[in-house]
Each structure stands twice: as structure tokens, then as C-alpha cells.
N, C-alpha and C positions, 0 to 999 in steps of 0.2 A: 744147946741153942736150937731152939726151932724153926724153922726154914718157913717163910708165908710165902707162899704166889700168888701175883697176882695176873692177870692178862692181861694183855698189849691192849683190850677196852677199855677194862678198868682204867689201867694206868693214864691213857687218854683223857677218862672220863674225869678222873682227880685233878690232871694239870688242867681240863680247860669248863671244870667247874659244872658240868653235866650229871645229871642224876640219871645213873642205870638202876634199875630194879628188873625183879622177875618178867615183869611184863612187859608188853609191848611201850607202843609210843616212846620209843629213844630217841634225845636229845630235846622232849618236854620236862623240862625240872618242876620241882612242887611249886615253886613262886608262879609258872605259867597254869596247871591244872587252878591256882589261888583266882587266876584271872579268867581263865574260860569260867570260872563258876560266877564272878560276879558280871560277866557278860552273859552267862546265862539267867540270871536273878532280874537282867533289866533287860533282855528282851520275851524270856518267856515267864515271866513273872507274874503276868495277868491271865494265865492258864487258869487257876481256879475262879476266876470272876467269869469268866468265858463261858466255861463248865454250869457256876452256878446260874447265868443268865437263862441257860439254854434247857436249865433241868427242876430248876429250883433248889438244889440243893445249898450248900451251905460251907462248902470247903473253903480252907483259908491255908497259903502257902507256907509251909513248913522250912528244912533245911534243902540247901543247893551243894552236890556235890561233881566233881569232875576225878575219875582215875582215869587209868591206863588198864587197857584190857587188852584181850585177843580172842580170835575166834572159838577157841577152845571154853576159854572162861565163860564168853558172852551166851554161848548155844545153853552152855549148863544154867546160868543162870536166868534166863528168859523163860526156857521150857516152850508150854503151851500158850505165852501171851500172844496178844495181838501184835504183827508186826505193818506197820505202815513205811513204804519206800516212796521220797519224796524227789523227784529231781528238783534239784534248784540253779542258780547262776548270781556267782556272788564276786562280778570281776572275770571268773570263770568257772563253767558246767563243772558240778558235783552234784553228788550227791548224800542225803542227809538220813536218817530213819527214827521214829517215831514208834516208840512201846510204851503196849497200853496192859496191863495186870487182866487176866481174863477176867476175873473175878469182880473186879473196878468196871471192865466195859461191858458186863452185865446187868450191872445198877443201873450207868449211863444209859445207855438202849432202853432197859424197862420204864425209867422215868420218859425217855420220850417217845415211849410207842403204847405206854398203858400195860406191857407184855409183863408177867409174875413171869420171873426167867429165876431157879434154882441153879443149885449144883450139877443137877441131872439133865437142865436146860439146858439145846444146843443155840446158838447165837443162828438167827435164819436172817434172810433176804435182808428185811426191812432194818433186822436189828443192827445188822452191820452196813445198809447205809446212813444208818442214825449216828451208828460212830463216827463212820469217815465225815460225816458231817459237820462233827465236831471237832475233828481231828483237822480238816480242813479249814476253819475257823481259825484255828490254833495254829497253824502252821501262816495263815494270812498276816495274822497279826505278828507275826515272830517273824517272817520278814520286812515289815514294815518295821519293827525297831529297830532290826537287825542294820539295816540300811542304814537307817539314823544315827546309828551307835557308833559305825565303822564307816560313818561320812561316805559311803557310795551307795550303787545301786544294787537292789537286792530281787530277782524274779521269781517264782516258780514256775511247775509246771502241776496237771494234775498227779495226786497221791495213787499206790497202790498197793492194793494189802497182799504179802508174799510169805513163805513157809519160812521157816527157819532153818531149811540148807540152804536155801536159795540166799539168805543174807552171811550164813559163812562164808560162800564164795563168795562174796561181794566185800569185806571186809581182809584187815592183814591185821599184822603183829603191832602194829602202828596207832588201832583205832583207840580212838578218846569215849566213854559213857558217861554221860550227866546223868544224874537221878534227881529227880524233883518229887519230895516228900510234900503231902497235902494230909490234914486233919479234916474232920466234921467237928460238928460242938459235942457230938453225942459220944465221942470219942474214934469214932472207927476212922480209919488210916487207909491212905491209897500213894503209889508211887508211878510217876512216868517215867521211863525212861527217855534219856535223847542221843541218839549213839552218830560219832561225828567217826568218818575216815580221817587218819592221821592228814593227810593232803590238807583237808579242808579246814582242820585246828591247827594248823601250821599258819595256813591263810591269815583268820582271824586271829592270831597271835600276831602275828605280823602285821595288818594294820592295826592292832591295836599298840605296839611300840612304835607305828609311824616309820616303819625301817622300808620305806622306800628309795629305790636307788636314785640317788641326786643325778639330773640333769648336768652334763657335760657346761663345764664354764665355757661361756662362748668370748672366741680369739677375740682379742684387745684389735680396735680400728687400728690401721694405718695413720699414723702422725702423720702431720702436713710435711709435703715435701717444702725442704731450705730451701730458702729464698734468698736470691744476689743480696749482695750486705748495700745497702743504700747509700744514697752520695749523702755525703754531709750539708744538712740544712743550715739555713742563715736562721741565727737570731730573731725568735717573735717581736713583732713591733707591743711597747705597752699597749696592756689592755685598756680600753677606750671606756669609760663610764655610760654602765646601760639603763635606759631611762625607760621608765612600762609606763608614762604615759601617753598623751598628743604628742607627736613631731612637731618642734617650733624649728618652723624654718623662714629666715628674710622677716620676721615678725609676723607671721601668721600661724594658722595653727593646722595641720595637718592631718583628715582621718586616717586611724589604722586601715595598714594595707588587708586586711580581713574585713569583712562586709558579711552582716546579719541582717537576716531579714524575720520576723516574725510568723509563724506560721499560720494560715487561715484555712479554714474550713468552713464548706457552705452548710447550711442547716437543714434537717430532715424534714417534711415535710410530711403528714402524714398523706397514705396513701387516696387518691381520690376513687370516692364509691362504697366505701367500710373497708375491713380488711380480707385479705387477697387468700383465697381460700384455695387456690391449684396445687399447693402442694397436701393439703389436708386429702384434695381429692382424690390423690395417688391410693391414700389408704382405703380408701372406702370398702373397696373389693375385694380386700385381704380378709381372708376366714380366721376367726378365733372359734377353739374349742371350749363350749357350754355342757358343762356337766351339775348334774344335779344330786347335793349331796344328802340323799335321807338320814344317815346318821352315822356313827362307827364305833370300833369297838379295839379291844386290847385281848388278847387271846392266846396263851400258851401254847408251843408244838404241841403236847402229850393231850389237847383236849379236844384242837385240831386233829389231828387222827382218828378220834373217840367218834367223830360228828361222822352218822350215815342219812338217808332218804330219811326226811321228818323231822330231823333234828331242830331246833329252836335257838336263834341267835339274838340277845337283847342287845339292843342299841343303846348308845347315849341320850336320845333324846327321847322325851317323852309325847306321848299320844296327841295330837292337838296342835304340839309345838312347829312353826315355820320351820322351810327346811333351806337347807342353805342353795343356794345359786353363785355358781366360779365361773371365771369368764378366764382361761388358760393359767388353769391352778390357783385363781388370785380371786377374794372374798368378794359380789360382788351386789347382791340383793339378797333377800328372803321371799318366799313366796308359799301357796299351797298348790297341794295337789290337786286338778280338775281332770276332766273327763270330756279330749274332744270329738268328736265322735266317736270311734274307735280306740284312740287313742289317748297315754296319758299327757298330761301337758303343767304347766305351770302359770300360775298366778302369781305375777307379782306384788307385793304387799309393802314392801322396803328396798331402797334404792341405797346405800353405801353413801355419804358428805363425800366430798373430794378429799377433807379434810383426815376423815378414816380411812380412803383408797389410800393414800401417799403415808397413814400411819404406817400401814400393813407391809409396804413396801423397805421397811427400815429394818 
């Protein structure tokens, strides 16, 4: 007969229905990694729309996964990516981090700086503030579901990018890694990493089962203190037949002891002289800001960078056409451009109906 052992963990772990594996994060079972993945799916879900806003690309979100890792695993598997360290405040101070495939924050950066960045290409200044750029984006928006999702408040603070021993210390046997797989159309594949301290997946498990500790039942009042037992009443006299109309009393008729009176109001009369204009004059000397708008435009980061001394920007509107006049952001004539001495100025040509002011405002 062959003899199994198990340990005093294990054994633990069978009676109280816990999944140990090799790895870190004990007392996470698969049914909870099942959940941090679809609390991952609905708050960083909109990472590839983010991405394509900002770059033009074309990525569309693939599979969401959550394991159990540790320092050891995580080092080996990162390597040379980009590590992003975020503080946050979710209830309370943690902290979260953000990997990005060297190779993926390559693309990223070259799309928005215009830079041909290779294999042999090092990621400079600009290129890695393009990313945290974007990483920053992504991180905004993933707290603000985040919040939503788990009914509290979600802050950060700012991101920053740190080596890969610096994040082994900072992690234990405990931490959580989400991977969020993304596609192009054209087939090529890119992956994020989102790597949670156990603390902080512990949290968000736990508001997401609603297992907060009930409020103490508050003690039951004091019942009214007993009361001397009462002398015994005499018998009610019959009830007397109640009559809701006039009191006839001696053969007359008597009004209700309540008394209405009708209510009157004197009439407005309009003011004498036109109408009273002291409070219009209060406004008078209040400044509004007039800005004059020649026309505008819609323009990519990656083209925006491209523009130096001389460059050429086409507007919306075309040559000839009135240009707009706002009286504190809000539409409010047309006019042309003049020349008054020195200076440019504006002709008015069109005045806004009151009828389009109070459109505009809806």
C-alpha cells in the first residue's frame, strides 16, 4: 500500500475549498482570477480604442486573462519591456503597474512622433514621453471605470517608468498579472501587461463580492416605563347623532363655528415711466470676452510634431468667407476683416435672431 502526504496546507486548503498551486497569490481560487479578468474586460477594455485614437492604428481587443505569478516568474517574463509604476487610491494607497512589449511601444511612439524606430532603434526623450502619454490616458480612463464598477472612488497619481529590479522589490509571492491580447486587421499581435500586488486583488475581489463588514445592530430603545394601572372609568354616555350641517338651535339656524374668508389680491399695475431698467444697469460694466474666430481645423499628434518655421495649416473655411464672432465662447455675429489704422478690427455683417442665440444655448 502506498503511503500519500499531504501538508498541514494542503490539507487546509481541501477542507476550506482553496486553490494552492505553484504560485504565488494563495487563497485566490480560479473562480476569483475568472473575475478579476472580467473586471478587467470592463474597465480596461477600451485600451485599444485609446491607442487607435491616438495613433491611427487599428487594434481591436482580443482575450483577457488573470494568473497568479511571483517575482521570479514575472522578471523572466517581462525582460526588456517597458515598465510603468502608477500610485493609485482605491478606498486605499496602492499601488498598480502597467507593461508595455518593447517592441508594441516602438510602433506606438513612431506613429506619434513620425520617428522610423527599428530593432537597433533606442526609444529617446520624446519617444518615451509619447508613450507615457498614452499610458497615462489609459490609466485615466481605467480609473474612472474602475470607480464605477466597484461603486467607490478611484484617484491616481502621476505614472513612472522604472527598471525591472526595482519592480521585484516592489512585488511578493501574492501578485496577480492580467494580460490583455490586442490584434491589427493585418494580423500582427501585441500584448499589455497589468500587474496587480496581491493587496490590491484582494481589495477589488472583495468589493466585488460586496463583503463588507455589516454595521453593528443598533441597541433596541428603551420601552416606555409602566404606568400606575388606572381607576376604573364610568360607562360612556350613548353616542349622540352628529349632524355636518347648520346648528338648528330655538328654531334658527346657526353658522359654523369656522369662518372663511375669501382671499383678495390687489392688482399690478404696470410700472409708471416704461420699464425700470436699474437692475439691467448693474450689468452694464461687466466685461465679456470677444474673440474672433478665422476658422479651425482637426489635426493628428504625429503631424502636429512634423509642423516646423513655414509650415502651412488649411482651415475650414474658405477665402472670402465671414468669419465668425463669440461673445464668451457663445456664436454671436459674422463679420470681415478691416484694417484700423494699425490695427486689425472687425466688421460686422450679421447679428445672430435672438431666436438662434437661445437655439445655440440648448
Amino acid at each position: 500500500m502506498t503511503e500519500i502526504g499531504l501538508t498541514q496546507e494542503q490539507i487546509d486548503a481541501m477542507l476550506g475549498g482553496v486553490d494552492v498551486g505553484d504560485g504565488g497569490g494563495s487563497g485566490v481560487s480560479s473562480d476569483d482570477l475568472v473575475s478579476l479578468a472580467d473586471l478587467e474586460r470592463e474597465t480596461m477594455g477600451n485600451l485599444p480604442s485609446i491607442i487607435n485614437a491616438m495613433t491611427g492604428m487599428d487594434y481591436a481587443l482580443g482575450d483577457i486573462e488573470f494568473t497568479r505569478t511571483n517575482p521570479e516568474e514575472i522578471l523572466e517574463l517581462i525582460g526588456d519591456d517597458l515598465i510603468f509604476s502608477i500610485p493609485i487610491s482605491v478606498g486605499e494607497p496602492a499601488t498598480h503597474y502597467i507593461v508595455i512589449e518593447r517592441t508594441f511601444a516602438k510602433q506606438v511612439a513612431g506613429a506619434l512622433t513620425g520617428s522610423e524606430l527599428d530593432d537597433s532603434t533606442d526609444l529617446g526623450e520624446m519617444e518615451m514621453s509619447a508613450i507615457q502619454e498614452v499610458v497615462s490616458q489609459a490609466n485615466g480612463t481605467y480609473l474612472t471605470n474602475l470607480g464605477a464598477a466597484l461603486k467607490t472612488t478611484a484617484t491616481g497619481e502621476a505614472l513612472t517608468a522604472i527598471e525591472a529590479a526595482e519592480l521585484g522589490g516592489n512585488i511578493d509571492d501574492s501578485a496577480l498579472l492580467g494580460t490583455l491580447s490586442m490584434q491589427q486587421s493585418d494580423g500582427s499581435t501585441a500584448q499589455v501587461r497589468h500587474l496587480l500586488p496581491g493587496s490590491l486583488g484582494s481589495m477589488f475581489l472583495n468589493k466585488l463580492r460586496g463583503s463588507v463588514a455589516p454595521e453593528p445592530a443598533a441597541a433596541p430603545a428603551p420601552g416606555p416605563a409602566p404606568q400606575p394601572a388606572a381607576a376604573p372609568m364610568a360607562a360612556p354616555a350613548p353616542a349622540q347623532p352628529v349632524s355636518t350641517g347648520p346648528i338648528v338651535s330655538s328654531g334658527s339656524i346657526a353658522a359654523p363655528s369656522s369662518e372663511f374668508q375669501p382671499a383678495t389680491f390687489s392688482q399690478l399695475a404696470p410700472p409708471i415711466g416704461g420699464v425700470d431698467t436699474r437692475n439691467l444697469d448693474i450689468l452694464l460694466d461687466v466685461t465679456l470676452q470677444v474673440t474672433v474666430e478665422l476658422g479651425k481645423t482637426l489635426i493628428p499628434i504625429r503631424q502636429i510634431l512634423e509642423y516646423g518655421q513655414g509650415s502651412l495649416i488649411t482651415l475650414d473655411k474658405l477665402a472670402g468667407e465671414p468669419i465668425d464672432l463669440l461673445v464668451n465662447g457663445k456664436y454671436f455675429a459674422k463679420g470681415e476683416v478691416v484694417v484700423i489704422d494699425e490695427n486689425f478690427g472687425v466688421r460686422i455683417t450679421s447679428i445672430l435672431s435672438p431666436a438662434e442665440r437661445i437655439a445655440q444655448l440648448s
